[in-house]
N, C-alpha and C positions, 0 to 999 in steps of 0.2 A: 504494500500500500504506500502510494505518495502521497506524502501527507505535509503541513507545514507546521510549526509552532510558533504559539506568539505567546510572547512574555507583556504582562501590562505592569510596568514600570514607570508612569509619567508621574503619582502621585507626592503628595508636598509633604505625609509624614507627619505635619502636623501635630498631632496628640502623640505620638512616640518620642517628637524633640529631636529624632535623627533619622538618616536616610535606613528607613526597614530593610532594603533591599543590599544594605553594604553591611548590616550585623552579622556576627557569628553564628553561627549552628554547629557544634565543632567545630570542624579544618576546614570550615566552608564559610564564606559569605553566603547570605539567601539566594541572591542572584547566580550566585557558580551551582549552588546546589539546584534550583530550578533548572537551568539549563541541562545539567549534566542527565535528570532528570528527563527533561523531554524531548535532549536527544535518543532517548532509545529508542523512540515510539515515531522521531519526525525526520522529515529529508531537510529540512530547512530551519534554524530557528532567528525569527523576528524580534527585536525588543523595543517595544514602544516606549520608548522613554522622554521624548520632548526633548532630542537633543542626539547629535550625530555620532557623537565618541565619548558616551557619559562613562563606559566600561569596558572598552576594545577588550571584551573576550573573542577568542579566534572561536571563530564558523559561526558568529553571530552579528546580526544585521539588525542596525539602531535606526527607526524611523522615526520622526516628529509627527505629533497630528497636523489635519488640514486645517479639523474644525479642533480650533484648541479653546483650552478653558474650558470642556464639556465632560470631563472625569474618564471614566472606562471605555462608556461609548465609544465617544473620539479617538484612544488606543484601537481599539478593537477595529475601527473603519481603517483608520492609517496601515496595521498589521494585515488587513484584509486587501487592503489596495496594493502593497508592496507583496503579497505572497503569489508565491510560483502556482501554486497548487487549488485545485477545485475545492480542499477541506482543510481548514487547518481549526488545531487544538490549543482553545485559548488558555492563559492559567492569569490569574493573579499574581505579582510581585511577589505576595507578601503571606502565600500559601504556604507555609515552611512542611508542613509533610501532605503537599501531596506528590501521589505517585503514576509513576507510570503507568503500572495496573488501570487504573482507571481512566489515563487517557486511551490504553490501548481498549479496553472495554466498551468507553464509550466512540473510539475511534469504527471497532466495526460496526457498528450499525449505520456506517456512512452508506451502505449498498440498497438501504430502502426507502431513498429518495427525498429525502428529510433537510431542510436548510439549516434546522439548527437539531441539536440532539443536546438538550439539558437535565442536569440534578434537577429533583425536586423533595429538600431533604424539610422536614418538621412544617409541611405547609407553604416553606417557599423556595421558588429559584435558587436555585447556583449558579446564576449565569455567568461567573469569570471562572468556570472553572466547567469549558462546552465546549462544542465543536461548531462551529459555525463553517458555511457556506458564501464563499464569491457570492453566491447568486441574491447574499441579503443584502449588498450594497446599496442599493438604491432605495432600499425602505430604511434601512438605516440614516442615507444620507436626506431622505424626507425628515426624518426626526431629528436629526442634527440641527438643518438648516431651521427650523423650528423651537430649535434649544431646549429640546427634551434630552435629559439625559438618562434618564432610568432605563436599564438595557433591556430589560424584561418588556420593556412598551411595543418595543417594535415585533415582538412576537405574533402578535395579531395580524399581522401582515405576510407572514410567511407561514409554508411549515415546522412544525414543529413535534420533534419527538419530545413526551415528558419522562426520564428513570426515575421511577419513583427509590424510595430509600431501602423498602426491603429486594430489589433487585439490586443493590449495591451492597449488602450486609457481605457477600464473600469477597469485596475487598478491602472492608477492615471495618472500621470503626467510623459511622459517619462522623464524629464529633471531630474525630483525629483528622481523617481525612481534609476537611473542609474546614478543619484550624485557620483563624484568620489572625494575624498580628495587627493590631491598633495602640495599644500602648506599653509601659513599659511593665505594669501588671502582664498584659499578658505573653513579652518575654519570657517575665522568672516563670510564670507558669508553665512555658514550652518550654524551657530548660530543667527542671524538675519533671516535667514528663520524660523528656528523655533520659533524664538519669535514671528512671523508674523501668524504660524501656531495656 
């Protein structure tokens, strides 16, 4: 399978105090660990970061948004407009475990025709952590140019596969999975998981 990845790295950190994406995880920065990550699963990886050479990791490709100032969206359009590939598998910056498993899981279901293939964990969207399709550009770039940015909006307008959470149970733990970093709470917290790991 040809496939692309996009990394969505443009965000300002804010509540953390410093760049999520440049912290430790062991011998890793977030950013090396994602990538390394979802090169198993991609032929190409994308990182949207709002900036051309925020990280010169080799075999990785740093795009700016078009429509900046609009959060994820606006990653997700920019990674979509530069990717090689008919699917590519978006993640989050600031996903510290997630895993390949699940991009590759939810990568095959790219064969039954679907523009976007998302989680749907405790009621809601996962949308930074999907597989989107070339083919949503346009409904995407309808809601940009409109300044919506909630990503989940433009799903009305495409196809769309929902996973729900207990088809995801044998790749681990949704909670784990789809760990999100926002502050500096919830560092020590992933750092004590993994000591526990």
């Amino acid at each position: 399978m040809t496939v692309s990845g996009i990394i969505l790295a443009g965000g300002r950190s804010s509540r953390m105090g410093q760049d999520k994406t440049l912290m430790s995880i062991e011998t890793q920065t977030l950013i090396e660990r994602t990538v390394k990550e979802l090169g198993k699963v991609t032929d190409e990886i994308i990182i949207a970061s709002n900036q051309s050479n925020k990280y010169n990791l080799q075999g990785t490709l740093e795009v700016p948004d078009i429509f900046s100032g609009l959060g994820p969206l606006g990653g997700i359009h920019a990674g979509l407009k530069a990717a090689s590939h008919p699917y590519s598998f978006v993640v989050a910056g600031d996903m510290p475990l997630f895993s390949a498993d699940l991009a590759k899981y939810l990568l095959n279901r790219t064969d039954e025709g679907y523009d976007v293939i998302a989680p749907e964990v405790n009621g809601s969207w996962e949308p930074l952590c999907a597989v989107y399709s070339r083919s949503c550009l346009q409904a995407i770039e309808q809601y940009l140019a409109a300044g919506i940015r909630q990503v989940f909006q433009f799903y009305k307008n495409v196809r769309v596969l929902k996973i729900g959470e207990q088809e995801l149970a044998g790749i681990g733990k949704t909670g784990d999975v789809f760990y999100n970093l926002n502050t500096p709470e919830d560092y020590e917290t992933l750092l004590a998981m993994r000591k526990r790991a």
